[in-house]
C-alpha positions in Angstrom: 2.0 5.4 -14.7 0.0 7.6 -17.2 -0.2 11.0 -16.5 -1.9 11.9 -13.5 -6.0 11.4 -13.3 -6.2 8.4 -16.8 -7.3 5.7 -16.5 -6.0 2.1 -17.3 -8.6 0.4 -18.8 -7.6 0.5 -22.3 -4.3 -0.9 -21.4 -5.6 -3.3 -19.2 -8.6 -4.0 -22.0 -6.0 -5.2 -24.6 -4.1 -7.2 -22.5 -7.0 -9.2 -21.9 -7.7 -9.4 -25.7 -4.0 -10.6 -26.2 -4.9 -13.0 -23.9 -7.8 -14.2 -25.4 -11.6 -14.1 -24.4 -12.0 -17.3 -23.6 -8.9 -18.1 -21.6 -9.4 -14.8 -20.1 -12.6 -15.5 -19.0 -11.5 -19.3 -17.2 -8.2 -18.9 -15.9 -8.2 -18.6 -12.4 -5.4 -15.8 -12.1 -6.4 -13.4 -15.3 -7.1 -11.0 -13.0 -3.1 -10.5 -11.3 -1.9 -11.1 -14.6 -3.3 -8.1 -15.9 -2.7 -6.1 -12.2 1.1 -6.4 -13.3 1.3 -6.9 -17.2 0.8 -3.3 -18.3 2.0 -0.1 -17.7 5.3 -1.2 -15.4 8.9 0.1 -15.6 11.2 -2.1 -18.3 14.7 -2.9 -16.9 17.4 -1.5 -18.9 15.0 0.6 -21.3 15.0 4.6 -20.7 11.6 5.0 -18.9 10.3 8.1 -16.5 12.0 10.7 -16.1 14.1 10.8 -12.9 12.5 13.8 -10.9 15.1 15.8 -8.9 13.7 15.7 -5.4 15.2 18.8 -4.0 12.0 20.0 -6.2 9.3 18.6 -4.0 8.5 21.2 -1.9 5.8 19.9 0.5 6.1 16.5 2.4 6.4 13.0 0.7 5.7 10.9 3.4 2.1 11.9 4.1 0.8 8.4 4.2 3.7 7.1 6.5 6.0 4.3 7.0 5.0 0.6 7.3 6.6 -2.4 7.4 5.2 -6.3 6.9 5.7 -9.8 6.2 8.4 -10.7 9.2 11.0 -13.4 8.6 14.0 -15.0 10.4 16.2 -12.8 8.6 14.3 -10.1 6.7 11.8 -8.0 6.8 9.5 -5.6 4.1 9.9 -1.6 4.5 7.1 0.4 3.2 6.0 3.7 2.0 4.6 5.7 -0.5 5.5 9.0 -2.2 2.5 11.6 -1.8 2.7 15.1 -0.9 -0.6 15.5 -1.8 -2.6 12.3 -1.3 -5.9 13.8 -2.2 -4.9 14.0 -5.8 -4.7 11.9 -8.3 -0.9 10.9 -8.7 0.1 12.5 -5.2 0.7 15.3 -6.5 3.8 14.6 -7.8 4.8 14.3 -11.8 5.4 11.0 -13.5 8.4 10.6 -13.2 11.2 8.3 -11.1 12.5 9.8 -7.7 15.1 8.5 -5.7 14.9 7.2 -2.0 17.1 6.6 0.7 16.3 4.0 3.5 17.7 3.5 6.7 17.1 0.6 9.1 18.9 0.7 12.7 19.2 -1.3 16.1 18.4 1.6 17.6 15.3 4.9 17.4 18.1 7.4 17.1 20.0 5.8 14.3 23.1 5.6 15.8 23.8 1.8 15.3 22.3 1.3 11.6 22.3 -1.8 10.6 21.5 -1.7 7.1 21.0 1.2 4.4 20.4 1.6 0.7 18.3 3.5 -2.2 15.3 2.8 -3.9 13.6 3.9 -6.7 10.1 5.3 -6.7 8.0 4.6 -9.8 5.2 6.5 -10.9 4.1 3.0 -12.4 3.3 2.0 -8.9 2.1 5.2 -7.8 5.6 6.3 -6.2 5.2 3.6 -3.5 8.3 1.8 -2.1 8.9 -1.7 -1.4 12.2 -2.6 0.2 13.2 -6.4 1.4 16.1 -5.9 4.1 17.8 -9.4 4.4 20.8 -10.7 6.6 19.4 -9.4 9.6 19.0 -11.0 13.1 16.1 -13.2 14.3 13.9 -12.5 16.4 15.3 -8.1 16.8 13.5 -4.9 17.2 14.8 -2.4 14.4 13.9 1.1 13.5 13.6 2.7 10.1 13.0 5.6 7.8 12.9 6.8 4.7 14.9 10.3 3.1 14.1 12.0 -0.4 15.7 15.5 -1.1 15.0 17.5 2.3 12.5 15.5 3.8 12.5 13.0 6.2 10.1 10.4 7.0 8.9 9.4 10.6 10.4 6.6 12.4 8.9 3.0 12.4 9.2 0.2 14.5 9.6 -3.4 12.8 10.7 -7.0 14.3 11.9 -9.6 12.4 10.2 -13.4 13.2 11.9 -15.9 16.0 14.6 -18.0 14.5 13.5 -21.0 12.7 13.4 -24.0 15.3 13.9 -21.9 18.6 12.2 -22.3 21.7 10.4 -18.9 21.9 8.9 -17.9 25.1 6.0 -16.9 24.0 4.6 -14.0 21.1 2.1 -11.5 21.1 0.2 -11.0 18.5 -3.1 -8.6 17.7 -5.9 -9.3 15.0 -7.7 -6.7 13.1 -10.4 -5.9 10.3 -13.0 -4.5 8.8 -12.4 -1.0 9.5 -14.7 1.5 7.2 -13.5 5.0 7.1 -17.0 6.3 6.9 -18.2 4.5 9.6 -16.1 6.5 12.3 -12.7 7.3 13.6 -9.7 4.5 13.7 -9.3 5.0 17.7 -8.9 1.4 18.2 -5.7 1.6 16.5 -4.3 4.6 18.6 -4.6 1.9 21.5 -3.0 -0.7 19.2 -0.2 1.4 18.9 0.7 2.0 21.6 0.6 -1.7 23.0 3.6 -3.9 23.1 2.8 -6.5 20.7 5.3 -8.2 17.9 3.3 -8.5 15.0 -0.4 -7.4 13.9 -2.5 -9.6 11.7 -4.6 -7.4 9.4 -7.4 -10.0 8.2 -8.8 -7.9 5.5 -11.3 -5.2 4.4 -8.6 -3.3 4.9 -10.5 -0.6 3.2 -14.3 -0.3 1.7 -15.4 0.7 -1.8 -18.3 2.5 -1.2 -18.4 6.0 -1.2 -17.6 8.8 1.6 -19.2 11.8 1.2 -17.1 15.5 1.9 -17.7 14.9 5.7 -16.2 11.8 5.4 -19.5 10.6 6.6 -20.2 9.6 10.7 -16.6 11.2 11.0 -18.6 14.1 10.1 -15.8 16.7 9.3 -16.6 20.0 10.5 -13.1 21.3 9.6 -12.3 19.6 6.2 -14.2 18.9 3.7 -12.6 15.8 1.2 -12.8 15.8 -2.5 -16.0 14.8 -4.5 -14.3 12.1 -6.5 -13.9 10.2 -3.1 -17.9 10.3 -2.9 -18.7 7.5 -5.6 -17.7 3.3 -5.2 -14.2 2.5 -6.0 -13.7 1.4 -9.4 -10.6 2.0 -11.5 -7.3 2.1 -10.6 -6.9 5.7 -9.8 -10.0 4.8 -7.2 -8.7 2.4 -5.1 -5.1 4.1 -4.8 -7.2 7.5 -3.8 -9.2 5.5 -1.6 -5.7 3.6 0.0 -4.7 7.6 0.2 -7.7 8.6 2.6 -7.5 5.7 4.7 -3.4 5.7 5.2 -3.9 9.3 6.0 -5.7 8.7 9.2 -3.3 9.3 11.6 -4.5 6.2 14.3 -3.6 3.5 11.5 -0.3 5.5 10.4 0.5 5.2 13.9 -0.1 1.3 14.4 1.9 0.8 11.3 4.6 3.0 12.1 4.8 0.6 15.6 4.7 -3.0 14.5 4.8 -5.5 11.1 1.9 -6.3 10.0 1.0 -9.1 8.1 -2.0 -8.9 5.5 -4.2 -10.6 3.9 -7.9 -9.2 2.0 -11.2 -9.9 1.7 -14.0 -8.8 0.1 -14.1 -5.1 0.1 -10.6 -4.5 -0.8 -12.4 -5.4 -4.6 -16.2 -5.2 -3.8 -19.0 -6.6 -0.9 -19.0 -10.1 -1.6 -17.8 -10.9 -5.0 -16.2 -14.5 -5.9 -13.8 -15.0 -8.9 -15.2 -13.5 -11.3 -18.7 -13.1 -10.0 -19.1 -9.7 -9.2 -22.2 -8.6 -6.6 -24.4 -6.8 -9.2 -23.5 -10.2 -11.6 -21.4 -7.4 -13.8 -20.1 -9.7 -17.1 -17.1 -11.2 -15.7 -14.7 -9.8 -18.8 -15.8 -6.2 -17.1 -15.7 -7.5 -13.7 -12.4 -8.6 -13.7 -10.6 -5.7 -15.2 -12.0 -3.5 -11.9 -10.8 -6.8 -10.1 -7.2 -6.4 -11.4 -6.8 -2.3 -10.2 -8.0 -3.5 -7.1 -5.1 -6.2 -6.7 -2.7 -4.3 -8.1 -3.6 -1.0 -5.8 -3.1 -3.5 -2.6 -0.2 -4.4 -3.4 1.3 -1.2 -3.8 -0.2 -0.2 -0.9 0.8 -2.8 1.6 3.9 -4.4 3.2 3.8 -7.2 0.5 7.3 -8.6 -1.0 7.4 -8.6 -4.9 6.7 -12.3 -5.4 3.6 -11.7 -3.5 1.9 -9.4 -6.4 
């Protein structure tokens, strides 16, 4: 990642020349290849620095634990880096830091079943995507996540019924459309709490519009949020600020922490009711689809998606 607070679209503004107007213009998936065809860490080239996390002083793991896309025999653990997820970058440098993951058969991490390190890039925004394979079908298993001192909470994951088996039955919850300005996430404290094996998210899993230093009909009385969050969502550094506000409500870090989700968007994720490369104020599309490919690439940093899935 640049340095905290620039923005990408030069980078993402010559890709799309190198690409070539009008190819750029037709081809259905310009928009992910740009998401994830600039500005990413190079295997076996000296990149980032490697920040030595006994230097974070406040708490990584504002923004919780999540985990997603359940299979047979594996499973996606997420989180991401931000000790202060008001800022741009999190509040932390741009550079590399190392995390440790744990996943266990049981809450106290007695019995773990699998464990490993990760590396955090700044290039996504220090978020962590780890696929855990070889593991049993159809198993409740419990994981975290350590970097220097700190420790992240616990979360709850489930890996799918074995291909061909007779399950007894499976419950499963839907959910959408929540808009942080439009009130508190209590539905998800309930969700939580329930005992269900895997949550559908069906998108608009956040809005672009704006929330204002109340955070609007949550109407703070004892906070007050930055001004950059009151203005629509448009670069890159919006949308991961905006996937900052809403991952630090503590209802949906709670129903994340609890069970898999598996996720998909819709319209708001990018803007209210665009198509390709259509955008709702009929933007021109070579404009349209540059704010089109921050927005992909900040959900899938922010969400319990597998690499191939970017």
């Amino acid at each position: 990642m640049t340095p905290a607070g620039q923005q990408h679209a030069p980078e993402l503004q010559a890709a799309a020349k190198h690409v070539g107007r009008r190819r750029f213009l037709t081809v259905t998936g310009a928009a992910a290849a740009l998401a994830f065809a600039t500005n990413l860490p190079t295997a076996g080239v000296a990149g980032a620095a490697e920040l030595d996390a006994r230097r974070i002083a406040d708490d990584p793991f504002t923004l919780g634990v999540a985990s997603g896309d359940p299979l047979p025999s594996s499973v996606l653990l997420w989180t991401r880096l931000a000790p202060a997820p008001y800022e741009p970058g999190g509040g932390l440098p741009a550079e590399r830091v190392t995390v440790q993951w744990e996943l266990a058969h049981d809450a106290r991490f007695r019995r773990v079943a699998r464990r490993g390190t990760v590396t955090a890039h700044p290039e996504f925004s220090h978020t962590v995507h780890v696929e855990v394979d070889h593991l049993e079908a159809g198993r409740t298993y419990y994981f975290r996540f350590r970097t220097g001192s700190w420790v992240s909470e616990t979360g709850r994951t489930r890996t799918a019924p074995a291909t061909g088996s007779r399950a007894a039955g499976l419950t499963l919850a839907a959910v959408s459309c929540q808009a942080y300005h439009d009130g508190y996430f209590t539905a998800y404290k309930h969700l939580a709490q329930d005992d269900v094996d895997v949550v559908f998210h069906l998108g608009d899993y956040l809005y672009e519009y704006a929330v204002n230093a109340v955070g609007g009909a949550r109407n703070y009385t004892d906070r007050t949020l930055p001004a950059h969050f009151n203005k629509e969502t448009k670069t890159l550094e919006d949308y991961r600020l905006r996937y900052a506000l809403y991952k630090s409500d503590p209802d949906l870090r709670a129903a994340h922490a609890a069970h898999p989700f598996v996720v998909t968007w819709d319209d708001h994720e990018t803007e209210n009711n665009y198509a390709d490369d259509t955008s709702e104020n009929d933007d021109p599309p070579a404009e349209f689809l540059l704010r089109r490919a921050a927005a992909y690439r900040a959900y899938w940093e922010n969400q319990p998606l597998r690499r191939p899935q970017q």
